[in-house]
N, C-alpha and C positions, 0 to 999 in steps of 0.2 A: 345387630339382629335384623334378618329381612322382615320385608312388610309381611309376607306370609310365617313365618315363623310366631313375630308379635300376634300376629292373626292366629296363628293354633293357638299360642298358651293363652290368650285373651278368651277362645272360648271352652279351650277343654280344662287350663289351667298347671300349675305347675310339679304336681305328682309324676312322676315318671310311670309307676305301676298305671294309674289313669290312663296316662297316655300311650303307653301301651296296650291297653286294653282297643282304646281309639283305635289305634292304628292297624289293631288284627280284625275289629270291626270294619275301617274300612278296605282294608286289601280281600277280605271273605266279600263284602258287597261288590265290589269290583270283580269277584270271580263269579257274584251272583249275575251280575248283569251280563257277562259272557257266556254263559248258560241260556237265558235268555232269550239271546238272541238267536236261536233257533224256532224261536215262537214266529219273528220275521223274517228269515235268513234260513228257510227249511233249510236247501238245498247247494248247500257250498261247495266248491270243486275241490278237492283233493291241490292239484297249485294253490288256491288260496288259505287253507290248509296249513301246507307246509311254509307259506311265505308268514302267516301270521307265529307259529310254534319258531319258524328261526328268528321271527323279531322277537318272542318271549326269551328264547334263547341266548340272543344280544344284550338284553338287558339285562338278565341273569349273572352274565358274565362280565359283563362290567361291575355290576352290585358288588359283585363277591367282591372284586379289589378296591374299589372307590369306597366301598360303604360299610365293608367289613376286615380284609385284608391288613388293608394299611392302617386304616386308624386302632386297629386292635396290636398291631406292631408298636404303633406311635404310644398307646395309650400303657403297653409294657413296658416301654424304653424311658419311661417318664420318671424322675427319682422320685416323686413322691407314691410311686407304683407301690405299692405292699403286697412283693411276689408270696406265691408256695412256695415248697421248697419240696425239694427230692432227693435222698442218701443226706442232706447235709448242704444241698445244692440249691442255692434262690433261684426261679427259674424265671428269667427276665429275657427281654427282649423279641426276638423272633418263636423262642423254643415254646412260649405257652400259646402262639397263636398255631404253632404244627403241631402240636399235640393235638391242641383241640381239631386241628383239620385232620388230620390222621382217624381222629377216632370220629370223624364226621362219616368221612370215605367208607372205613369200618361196617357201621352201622347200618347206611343205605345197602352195601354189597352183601350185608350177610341177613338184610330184609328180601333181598332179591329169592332165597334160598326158601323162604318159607311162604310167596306169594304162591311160588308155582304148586304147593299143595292144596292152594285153592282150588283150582280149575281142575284137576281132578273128582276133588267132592263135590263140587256142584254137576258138574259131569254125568257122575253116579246118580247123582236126585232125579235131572233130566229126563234120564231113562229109565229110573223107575217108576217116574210119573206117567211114561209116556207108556209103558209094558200097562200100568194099570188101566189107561185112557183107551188104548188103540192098539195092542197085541205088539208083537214080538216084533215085526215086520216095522209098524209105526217108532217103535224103540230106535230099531237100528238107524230107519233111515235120518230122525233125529241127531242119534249121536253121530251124524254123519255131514247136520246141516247145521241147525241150532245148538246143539251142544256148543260147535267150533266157536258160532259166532258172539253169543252170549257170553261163554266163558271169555275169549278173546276181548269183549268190553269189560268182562271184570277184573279180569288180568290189567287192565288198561287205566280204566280207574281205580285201582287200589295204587296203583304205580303212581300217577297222577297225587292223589292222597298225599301218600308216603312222600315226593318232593315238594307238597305244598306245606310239611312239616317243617324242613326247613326254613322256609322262608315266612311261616306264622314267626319260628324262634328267634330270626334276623330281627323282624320288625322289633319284638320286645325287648332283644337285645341293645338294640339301638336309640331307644326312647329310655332305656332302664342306665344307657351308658352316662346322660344329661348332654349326650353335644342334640338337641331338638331340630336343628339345620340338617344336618346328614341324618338324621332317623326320618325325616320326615322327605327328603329324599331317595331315602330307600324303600319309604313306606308308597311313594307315588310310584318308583320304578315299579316294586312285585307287584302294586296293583293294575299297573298300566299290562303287566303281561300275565298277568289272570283273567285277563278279557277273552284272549286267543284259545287258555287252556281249558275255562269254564265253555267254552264256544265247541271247542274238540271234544270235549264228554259227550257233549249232552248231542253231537250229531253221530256219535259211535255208537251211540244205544238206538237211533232211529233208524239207522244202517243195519243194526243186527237184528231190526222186525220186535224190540221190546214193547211196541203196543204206541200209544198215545202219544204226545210232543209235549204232554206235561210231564210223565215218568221221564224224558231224556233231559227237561231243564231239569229236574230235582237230582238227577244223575251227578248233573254240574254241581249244584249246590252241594251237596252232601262231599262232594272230594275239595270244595273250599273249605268245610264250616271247622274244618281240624286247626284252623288258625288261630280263631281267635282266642280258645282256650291257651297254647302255646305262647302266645303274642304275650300273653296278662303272666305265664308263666317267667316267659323270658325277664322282663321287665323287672317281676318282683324276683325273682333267681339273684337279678346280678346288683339289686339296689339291696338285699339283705347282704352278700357278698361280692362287694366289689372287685376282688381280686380273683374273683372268677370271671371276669366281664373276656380278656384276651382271648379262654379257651372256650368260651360261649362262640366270638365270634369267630374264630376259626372253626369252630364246630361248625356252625351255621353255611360258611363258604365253605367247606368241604362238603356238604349235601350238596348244597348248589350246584357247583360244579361237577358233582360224581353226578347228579341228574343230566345234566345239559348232554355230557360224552356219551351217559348211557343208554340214556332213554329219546331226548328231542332228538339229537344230531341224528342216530341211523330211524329216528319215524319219518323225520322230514326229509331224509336222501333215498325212500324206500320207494319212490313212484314216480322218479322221471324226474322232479322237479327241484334236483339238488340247487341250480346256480339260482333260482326265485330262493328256497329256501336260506341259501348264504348271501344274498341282499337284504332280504328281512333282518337276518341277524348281525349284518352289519349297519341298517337303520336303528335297530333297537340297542347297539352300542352305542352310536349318536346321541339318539333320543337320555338315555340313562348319564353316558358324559356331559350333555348338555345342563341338564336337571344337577348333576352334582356342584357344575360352576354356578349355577342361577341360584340355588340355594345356598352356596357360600363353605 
């Protein structure tokens, strides 16, 4: 056992639901204080931006195999594993960790489908506020300014949200599995790149003229705080059933992943600055393999 490791269970202790709890606790503070930083950091350039979103990125994408992938392979492949079964069929091995990714992928792509009926109705509110505020004219030119950019930050954070779910689930799943080395690893990766993404909320809402530099930190917070309920779920999910633990974390790295391709990779290659953006995310591979070997 590392010294850090002895170090967590010495103060959180040795429940895995606790610990889970911990651990969605700290990746949500971690995305608190990337919010934050807009309180010092108004005014960040689009490069720096995209180079900090491809280091979240890096790390992301490491997580899913190092912290989830493979140990959920390993931990199927194990004969004292007590698979499911399907028609008749134990499903061991590789098959419960693509299930669960399959219907990870699933889930994020057919979330996509109902974000975009957001930005419409809020759309409709806009200018009806605005018809009532300042006539017909004021309406239009609204839904011509504000409308775009408002909705576009909620379209942006609800996205944001929706892949910080996965990775509240990672955490719990990986505290809930008892290897505390690799959960605790995975827990400092997603927190180390919830800095960047809590940081891109909350300066998309000050970009889009939403008022104050309090309303864009709470921006941030509010698309971390889906973690930690998630995190406490995961954790007690897979400690009442352990043989659900393989397709939790395929579950989990299939968000992940269908996040990184769909959402970072073309925000961070949208504005000139793809080859900063793909340094960042090959530092935040480093940075995530590094942390996997130092935690053991």
């Amino acid at each position: 056992m590392t010294s850090v490791e002895e170090l967590f269970v010495r103060v959180v202790g040795t429940n895995p639901v606790l610990q889970g709890l911990v651990g969605g606790v700290v990746i949500a503070s971690m995305n608190l204080a990337g919010a934050m930083l807009v309180l010092v950091w108004r005014d960040p350039t689009e490069r720096a931006l995209d180079g900090a979103l491809g280091f979240a990125a890096g790390v992301m994408l490491s997580a899913s195999f190092t912290s989830l992938l493979l140990p959920g392979i390993d931990f199927a492949s194990d004969p004292s594993y007590r698979p499911l079964s399907a028609f008749g069929v134990e499903l061991v091995g590789i098959v419960p960790v693509l299930v669960g990714f399959v219907l990870g992928v699933v889930l994020l792509d057919q979330s996509e489908k109902w974000v975009r009926y957001v930005g419409p109705l809020v759309s409709s509110r806009l200018t009806e506020r605005a018809e009532t505020d300042g006539g017909i004219k004021r309406a239009e030119e609204m839904a011509q300014t504000a409308d775009s950019r408002v909705v576009g930050v909620l379209l942006f954070t609800v996205a944001i949200t929706l892949h910080n779910m996965p990775e509240g689930l990672a955490v719990g799943v990986g505290f809930g599995s008892g290897d505390v080395a690799n959960a605790i690893g995975l827990m400092l990766a997603i927190g180390i790149q919830n800095i960047p993404e809590g940081l891109a909320v909350s300066v998309a809402a000050l970009n889009a003229g939403l008022g104050r530099t309090y309303y864009a930190a709470v921006a941030g917070i509010r698309a971390g705080a889906v973690e930690i309920p998630l995190a406490l779920f995961g954790a007690w999910a897979v400690v009442v059933a352990a043989p659900v633990l393989p397709y939790a974390m395929g579950f989990a790295a299939g968000g992940m992943l269908y996040v990184i391709g769909h959402e970072i990779i073309p925000e961070t290659h949208a504005h000139g600055y793809e080859r900063i953006a793909t340094l960042g995310m090959m530092a935040g591979t480093v940075v995530m393999l590094s942390l996997d070997v130092l935690l053991g």
